[in-house]
C-alpha positions as CSV (number, residue, x, y, z in Angstrom):
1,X,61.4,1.3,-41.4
2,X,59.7,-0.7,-44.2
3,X,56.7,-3.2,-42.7
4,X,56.0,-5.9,-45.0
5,X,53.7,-9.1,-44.2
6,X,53.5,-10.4,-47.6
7,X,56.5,-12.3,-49.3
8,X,55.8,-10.6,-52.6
9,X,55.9,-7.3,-51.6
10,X,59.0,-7.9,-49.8
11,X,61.2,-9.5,-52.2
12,X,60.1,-6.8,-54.8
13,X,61.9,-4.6,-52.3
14,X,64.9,-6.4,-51.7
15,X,65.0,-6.8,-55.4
16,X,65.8,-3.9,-56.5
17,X,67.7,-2.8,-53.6
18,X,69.9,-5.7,-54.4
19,X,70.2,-4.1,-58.1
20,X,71.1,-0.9,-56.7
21,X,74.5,-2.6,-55.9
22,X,73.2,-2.6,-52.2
23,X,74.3,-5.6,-49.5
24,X,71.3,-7.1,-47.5
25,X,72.0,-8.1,-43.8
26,X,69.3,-10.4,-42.5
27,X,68.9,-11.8,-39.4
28,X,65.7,-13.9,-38.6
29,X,64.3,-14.5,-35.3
30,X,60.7,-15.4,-33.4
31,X,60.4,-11.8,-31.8
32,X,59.9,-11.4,-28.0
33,X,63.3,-9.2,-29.2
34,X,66.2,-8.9,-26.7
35,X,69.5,-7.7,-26.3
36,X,71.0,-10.4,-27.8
37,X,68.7,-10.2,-31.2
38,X,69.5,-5.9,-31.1
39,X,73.6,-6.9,-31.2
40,X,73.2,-9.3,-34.2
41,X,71.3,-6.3,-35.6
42,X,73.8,-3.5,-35.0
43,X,76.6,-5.6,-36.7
44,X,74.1,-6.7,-39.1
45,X,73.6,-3.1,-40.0
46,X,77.4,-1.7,-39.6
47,X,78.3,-4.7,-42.2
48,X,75.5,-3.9,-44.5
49,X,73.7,-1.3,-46.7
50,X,70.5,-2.5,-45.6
51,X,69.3,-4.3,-42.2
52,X,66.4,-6.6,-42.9
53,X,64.9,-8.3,-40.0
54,X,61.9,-11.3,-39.6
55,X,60.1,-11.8,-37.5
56,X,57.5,-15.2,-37.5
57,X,57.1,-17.8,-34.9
58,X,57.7,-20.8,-37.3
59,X,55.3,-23.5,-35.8
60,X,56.4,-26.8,-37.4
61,X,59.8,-26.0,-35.5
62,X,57.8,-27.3,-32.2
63,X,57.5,-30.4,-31.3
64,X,56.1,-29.2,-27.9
65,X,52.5,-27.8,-28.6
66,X,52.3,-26.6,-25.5
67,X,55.4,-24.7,-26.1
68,X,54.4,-23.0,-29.1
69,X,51.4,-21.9,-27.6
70,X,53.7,-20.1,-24.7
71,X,56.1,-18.8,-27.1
72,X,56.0,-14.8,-26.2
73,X,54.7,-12.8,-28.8
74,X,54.5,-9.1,-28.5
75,X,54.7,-7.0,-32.0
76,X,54.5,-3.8,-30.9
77,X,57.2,-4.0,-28.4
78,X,59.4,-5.9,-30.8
79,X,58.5,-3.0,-33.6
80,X,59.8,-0.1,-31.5
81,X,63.1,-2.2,-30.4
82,X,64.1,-2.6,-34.3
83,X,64.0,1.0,-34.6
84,X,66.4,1.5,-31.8
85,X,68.5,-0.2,-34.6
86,X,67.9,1.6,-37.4
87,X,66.1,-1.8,-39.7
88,X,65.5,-0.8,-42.8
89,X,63.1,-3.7,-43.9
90,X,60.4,-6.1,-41.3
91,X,59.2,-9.0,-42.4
92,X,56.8,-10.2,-40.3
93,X,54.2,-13.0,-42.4
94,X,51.6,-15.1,-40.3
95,X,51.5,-18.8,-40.9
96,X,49.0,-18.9,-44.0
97,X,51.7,-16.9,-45.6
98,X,54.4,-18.9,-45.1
99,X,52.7,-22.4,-45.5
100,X,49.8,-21.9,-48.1
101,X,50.4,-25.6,-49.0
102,X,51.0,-28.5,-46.4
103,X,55.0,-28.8,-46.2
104,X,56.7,-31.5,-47.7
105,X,59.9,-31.1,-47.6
106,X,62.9,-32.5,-45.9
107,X,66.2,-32.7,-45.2
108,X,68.8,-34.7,-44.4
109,X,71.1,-33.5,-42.1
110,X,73.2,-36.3,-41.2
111,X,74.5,-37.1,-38.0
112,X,74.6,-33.4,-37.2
113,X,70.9,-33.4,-36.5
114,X,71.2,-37.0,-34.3
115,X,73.0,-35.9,-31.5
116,X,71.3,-33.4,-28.4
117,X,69.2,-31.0,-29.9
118,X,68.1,-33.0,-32.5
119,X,67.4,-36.4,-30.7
120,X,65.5,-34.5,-27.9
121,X,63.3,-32.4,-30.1
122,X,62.7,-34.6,-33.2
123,X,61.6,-33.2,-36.5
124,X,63.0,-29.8,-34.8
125,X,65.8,-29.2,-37.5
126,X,63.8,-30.4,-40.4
127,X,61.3,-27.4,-39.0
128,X,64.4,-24.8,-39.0
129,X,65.5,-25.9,-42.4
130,X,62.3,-25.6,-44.3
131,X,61.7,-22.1,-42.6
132,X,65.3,-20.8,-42.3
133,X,65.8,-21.8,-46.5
134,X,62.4,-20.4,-47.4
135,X,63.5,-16.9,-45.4
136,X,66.5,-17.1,-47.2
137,X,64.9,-17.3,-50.7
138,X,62.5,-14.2,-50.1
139,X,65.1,-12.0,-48.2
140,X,68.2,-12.8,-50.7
141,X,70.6,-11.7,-48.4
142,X,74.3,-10.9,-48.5
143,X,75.1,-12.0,-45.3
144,X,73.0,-13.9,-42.3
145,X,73.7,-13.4,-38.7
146,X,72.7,-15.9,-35.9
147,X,74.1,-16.4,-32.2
148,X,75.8,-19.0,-31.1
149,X,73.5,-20.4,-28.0
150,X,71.7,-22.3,-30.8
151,X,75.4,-23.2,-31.4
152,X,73.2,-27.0,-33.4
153,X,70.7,-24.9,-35.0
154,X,74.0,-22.6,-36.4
155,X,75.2,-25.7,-37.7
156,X,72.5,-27.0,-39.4
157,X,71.9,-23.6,-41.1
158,X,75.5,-23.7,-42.1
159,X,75.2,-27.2,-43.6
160,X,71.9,-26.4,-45.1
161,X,73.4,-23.1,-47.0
162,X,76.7,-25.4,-48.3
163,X,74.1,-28.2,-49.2
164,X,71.5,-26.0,-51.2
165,X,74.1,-24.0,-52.5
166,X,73.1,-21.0,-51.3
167,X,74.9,-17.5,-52.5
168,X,74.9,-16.4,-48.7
169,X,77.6,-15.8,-46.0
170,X,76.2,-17.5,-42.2
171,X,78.0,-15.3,-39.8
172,X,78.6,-17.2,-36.3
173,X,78.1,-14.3,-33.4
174,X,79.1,-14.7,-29.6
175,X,76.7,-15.4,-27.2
176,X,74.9,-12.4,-25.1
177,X,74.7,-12.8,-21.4
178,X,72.9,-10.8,-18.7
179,X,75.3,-9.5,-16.1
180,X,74.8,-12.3,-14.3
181,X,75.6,-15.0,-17.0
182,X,72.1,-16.1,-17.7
183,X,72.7,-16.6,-21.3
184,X,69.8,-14.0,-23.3
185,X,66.6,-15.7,-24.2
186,X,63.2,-14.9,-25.2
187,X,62.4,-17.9,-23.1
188,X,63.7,-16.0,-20.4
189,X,61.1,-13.9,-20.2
190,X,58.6,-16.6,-19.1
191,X,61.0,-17.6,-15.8
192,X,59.2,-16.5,-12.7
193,X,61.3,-14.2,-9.9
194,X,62.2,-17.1,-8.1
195,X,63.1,-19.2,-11.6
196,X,65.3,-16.0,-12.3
197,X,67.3,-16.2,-9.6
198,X,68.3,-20.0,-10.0
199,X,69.2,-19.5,-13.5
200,X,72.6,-17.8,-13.6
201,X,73.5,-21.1,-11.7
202,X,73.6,-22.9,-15.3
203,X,76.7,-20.8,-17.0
204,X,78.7,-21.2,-13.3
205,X,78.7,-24.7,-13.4
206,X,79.5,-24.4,-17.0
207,X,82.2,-22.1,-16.3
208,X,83.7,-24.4,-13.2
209,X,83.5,-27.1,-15.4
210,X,85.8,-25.1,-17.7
211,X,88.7,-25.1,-15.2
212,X,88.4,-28.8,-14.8
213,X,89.3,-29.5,-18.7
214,X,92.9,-30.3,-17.5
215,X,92.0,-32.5,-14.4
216,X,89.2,-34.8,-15.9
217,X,88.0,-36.7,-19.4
218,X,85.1,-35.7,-20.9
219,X,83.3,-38.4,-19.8
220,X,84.3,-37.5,-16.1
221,X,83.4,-34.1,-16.4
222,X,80.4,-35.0,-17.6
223,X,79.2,-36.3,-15.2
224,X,81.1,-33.8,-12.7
225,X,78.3,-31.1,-14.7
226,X,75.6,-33.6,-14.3
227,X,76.4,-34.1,-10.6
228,X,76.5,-30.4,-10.1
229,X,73.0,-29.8,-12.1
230,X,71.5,-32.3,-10.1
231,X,72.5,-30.3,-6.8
232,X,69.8,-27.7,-8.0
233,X,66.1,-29.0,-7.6
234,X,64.7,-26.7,-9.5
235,X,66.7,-28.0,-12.6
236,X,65.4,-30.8,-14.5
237,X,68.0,-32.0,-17.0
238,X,67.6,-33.1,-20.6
239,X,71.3,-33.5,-21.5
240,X,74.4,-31.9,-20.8
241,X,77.3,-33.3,-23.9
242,X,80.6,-32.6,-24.9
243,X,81.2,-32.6,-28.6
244,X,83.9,-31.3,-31.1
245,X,82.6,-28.4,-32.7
246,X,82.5,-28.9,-36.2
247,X,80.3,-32.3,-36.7
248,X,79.4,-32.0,-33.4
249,X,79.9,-35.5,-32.5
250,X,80.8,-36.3,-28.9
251,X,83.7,-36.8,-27.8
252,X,85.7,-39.3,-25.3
253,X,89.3,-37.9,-25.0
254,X,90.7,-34.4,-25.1
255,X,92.7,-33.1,-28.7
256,X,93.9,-30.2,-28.7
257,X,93.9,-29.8,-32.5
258,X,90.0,-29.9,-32.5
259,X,87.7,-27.1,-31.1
260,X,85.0,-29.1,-27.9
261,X,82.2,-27.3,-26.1
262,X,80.0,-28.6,-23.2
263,X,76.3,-28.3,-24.7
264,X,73.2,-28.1,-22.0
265,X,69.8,-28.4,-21.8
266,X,67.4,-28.2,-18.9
267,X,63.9,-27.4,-17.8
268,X,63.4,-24.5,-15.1
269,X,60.2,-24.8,-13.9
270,X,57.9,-25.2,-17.7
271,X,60.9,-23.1,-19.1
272,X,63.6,-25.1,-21.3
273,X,67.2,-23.8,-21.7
274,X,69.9,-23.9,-23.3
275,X,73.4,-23.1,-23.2
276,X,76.8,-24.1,-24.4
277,X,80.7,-22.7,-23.6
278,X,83.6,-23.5,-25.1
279,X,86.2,-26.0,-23.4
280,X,89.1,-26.4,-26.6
C-alpha cells in the first residue's frame, strides 16, 4: 500500500494510473476505521483496478468544537485495517495541507441542506462539500462509495457531483449494523459499557415503527418514535423526521409511488447518533 500525505504526490500517482486505462475506487472517511468503512472498501476494490482510500478529519465540517476535539483518531490502527483490504493508495494530509488558504467557498444546496441534519448542524454540509469536492479533484476517481447512515450527507455529495459536473459515479451502499442493530460508527467507539448497551434500543424502535407504516400518518408515527425515544433516559433527542427520499423533504401523508425513510438523531451520553431505515 502506497502512503501519501501530500496532494501532489498523490495525484501524480493517480495520474498516470488513470492513463494506464486503470479505474480508481475511492472512498473517503475520518478514520477510527470500522466494519462498515472495510465493506465500502472490499466492493470498492472488487469494482475497481485500484482502491484508494482518505483518511483526514476535515475540521470545518464541525460545528461542535468540542466534538472535533473527541473525534477518535488512531493512524496506526486504521493503517493496518486498510491492508486487511488490500488499498492500493492512502491519502492521509493534515489540515495545513488541505487548507493552505482560509476557505472561501460555498455552496448552495437548496432545501436539501435545510431540513435535519443540516438545520441542526449549520454550515455542516458547506464543510462536507468544500472537503468532499476538493478530495474528489486530487483522487480523480471512477467511482465513490459512501454508506447510507449519512443517508443527507449522500445526498448532498450526490447533488454536489451533478452541480459541479463532476466525471464521477456516487455509489449509495447499505448501512452496516453490529449484531445487535447498533448501526456502525466511529462514534461508537466513544459510548461507555453502559451507553453500549442502551444503544441497540435506537434501530428497535426504528424497526417497530416500521410495522406501524400501515396503522398511522407520518405525523402520528412521529410522534409514536418520539414517544418511544423519550421512554429511554439516557436518550436525548435532536430530531427524529420522515421525509421522501429523493429531496428529502418531509412528508405528511403516505404515497406509495415515492421512496420515505424515518431519519434520527440523538445524543447518548456526549455521544451523537444517527440513524435512518426505510418505511416506502
Amino acid at each position: 500500500m502506497l502512503h501519501y500525505s501530500h496532494i501532489v504526490e498523490t495525484m501524480d500517482y493517480l495520474q498516470q494510473a488513470k492513463s494506464e486505462g486503470k479505474t480508481i475506487g475511492f472512498v473517503p472517511t475520518m478514520g477510527a476505521l470500522h466494519e462498515g468503512h472495510l465493506e465500502l472498501m472490499r466492493r470498492a476494490k472488487r469494482e475497481n483496478d485500484l482502491l484508494c482510500v482518505s483518511i483526514f478529519v476535515n475540521p470545518i465540517q464541525f460545528n461542535n468544537l468540542a466534538d472535533l476535539e473527541k473525534y477518535p483518531r488512531n493512524l496506526s490502527a486504521d493503517i493496518q485495517l486498510l491492508h486487511t483490504v488490500s488499498c492500493d493508495v492512502l491519502f492521509a494530509p493534515n489540515a495545513k495541507e488541505m487548507y493552505p488558504e482560509a476557505i472561501t467557498e460555498t455552496f448552495d444546496f437548496g432545501a436539501l441542506e435545510k431540513v435535519m441534519e443540516g438545520a441542526f448542524r449549520p454550515g455542516h454540509f458547506n464543510g462536507v462539500g468544500v472537503v468532499v469536492k476538493k478530495l474528489f479533484e486530487i483522487t480523480m476517481p471512477h467511482k465513490a462509495y459512501f454508506g447510507e447512515k449519512d443517508y443527507q450527507q449522500l445526498a448532498i455529495i450526490q447533488k454536489l457531483v451533478d452541480m459541479e459536473s463532476m466525471p464521477l459515479e456516487v455509489i449509495p451502499c447499505p448501512i452496516v449494523r453490529e449484531a445487535d442493530g447498533l448501526a456502525m460508527s466511529s462514534r461508537n467507539a466513544r459510548l461507555s459499557e453502559r451507553e453500549r448497551e442502551i444503544a441497540p434500543r435506537i434501530f428497535q424502535i426504528l424497526q417497530q415503527a416500521q410495522g406501524l407504516v400501515s396503522q398511522y400518518s407520518p405525523g402520528q408515527l412521529k410522534q409514536w418514535v418520539i414517544n418511544e425515544i423519550g421512554k429511554t433516559k439516557a436518550f436525548t433527542l435532536e430530531y427524529f423526521e420522515i421525509a421522501e427520499d429523493k429531496g428529502l423533504q418531509l412528508i405528511n401523508h403516505w404515497d406509495t409511488s415515492i421512496g420515505s425513510l424515518g431519519f434520527i438523531a440523538l445524543n447518548l451520553g456526549n455521544v451523537r447518533l444517527i440513524d435512518n431505515i426505510r418505511f416506502i
